[in-house]
N, C-alpha and C positions, 0 to 999 in steps of 0.2 A: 672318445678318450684318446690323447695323443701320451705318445712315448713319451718318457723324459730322462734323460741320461744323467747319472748322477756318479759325477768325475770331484778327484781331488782338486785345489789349488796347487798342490805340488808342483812345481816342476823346476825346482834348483836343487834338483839332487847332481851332486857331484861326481860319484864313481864315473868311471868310463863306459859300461853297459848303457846308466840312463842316460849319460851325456847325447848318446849314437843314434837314441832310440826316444830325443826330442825335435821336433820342427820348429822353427821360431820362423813364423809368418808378419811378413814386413807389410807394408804399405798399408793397411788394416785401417778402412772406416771406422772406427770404434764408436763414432755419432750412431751411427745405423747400425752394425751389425756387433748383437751382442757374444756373449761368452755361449750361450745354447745354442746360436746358430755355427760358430766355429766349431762346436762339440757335435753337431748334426753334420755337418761336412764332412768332419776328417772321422770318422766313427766309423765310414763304409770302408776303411782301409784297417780296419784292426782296433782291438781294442783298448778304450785314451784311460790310462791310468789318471793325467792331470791334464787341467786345460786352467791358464792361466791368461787373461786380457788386459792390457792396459792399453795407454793412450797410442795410436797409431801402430800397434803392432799387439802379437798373443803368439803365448809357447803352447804347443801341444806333446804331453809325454805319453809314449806307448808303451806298451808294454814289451816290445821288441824293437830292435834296429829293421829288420826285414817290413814291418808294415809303415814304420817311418821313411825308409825309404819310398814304398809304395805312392805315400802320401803326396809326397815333393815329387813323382813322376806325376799322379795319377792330376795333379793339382796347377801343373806346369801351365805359365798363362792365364790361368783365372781371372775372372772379373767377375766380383765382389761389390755390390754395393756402388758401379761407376767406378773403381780402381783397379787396375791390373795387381794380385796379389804377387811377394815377393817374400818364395819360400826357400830353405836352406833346413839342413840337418845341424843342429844348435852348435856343432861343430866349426860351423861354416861361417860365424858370425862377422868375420871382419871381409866378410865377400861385397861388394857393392849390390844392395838390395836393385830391384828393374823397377 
């Protein structure tokens, strides 16, 4: 029997707490790698309020700024599915993804 994480779609809350305390992961196979597997990744960094997936990219919302941060250290360089991922705190969006 395997685990199975059951997270909101949320994650276009706009106050400034959840803003701090979302990752929006760029360069994102989304052919291959679905929304449970994003949710299995960043899950060992604290607990994902929301995980949301679309075409080449997915936001994950925490429940804190403190494990969000964690995330985008813990995650720095990834390779995903043959892509080097390209993570930022939802803040961060107008950065040029790697």
């Amino acid at each position: 029997m395997s685990l199975k994480i059951q997270t909101s779609n949320v994650t276009n809350k706009n106050d400034p707490k959840s803003i701090n305390s979302r990752v929006f992961i760029g360069n994102l196979n989304t052919a291959v790698v679905k929304k449970s597997d994003v949710e299995t990744i960043f899950s060992k960094y604290g607990r994902v309020a929301g995980c949301s997936v679309h075409k080449g990219y997915a936001f994950v919302q925490y429940a804190n700024e403190r494990h969000a941060r964690a995330a985008v250290l813990g995650e720095n360089g990834r390779v995903l599915a043959g892509q080097t991922l390209g993570k930022h705190i939802s803040t961060a969006l107008l950065l040029v993804l790697s």
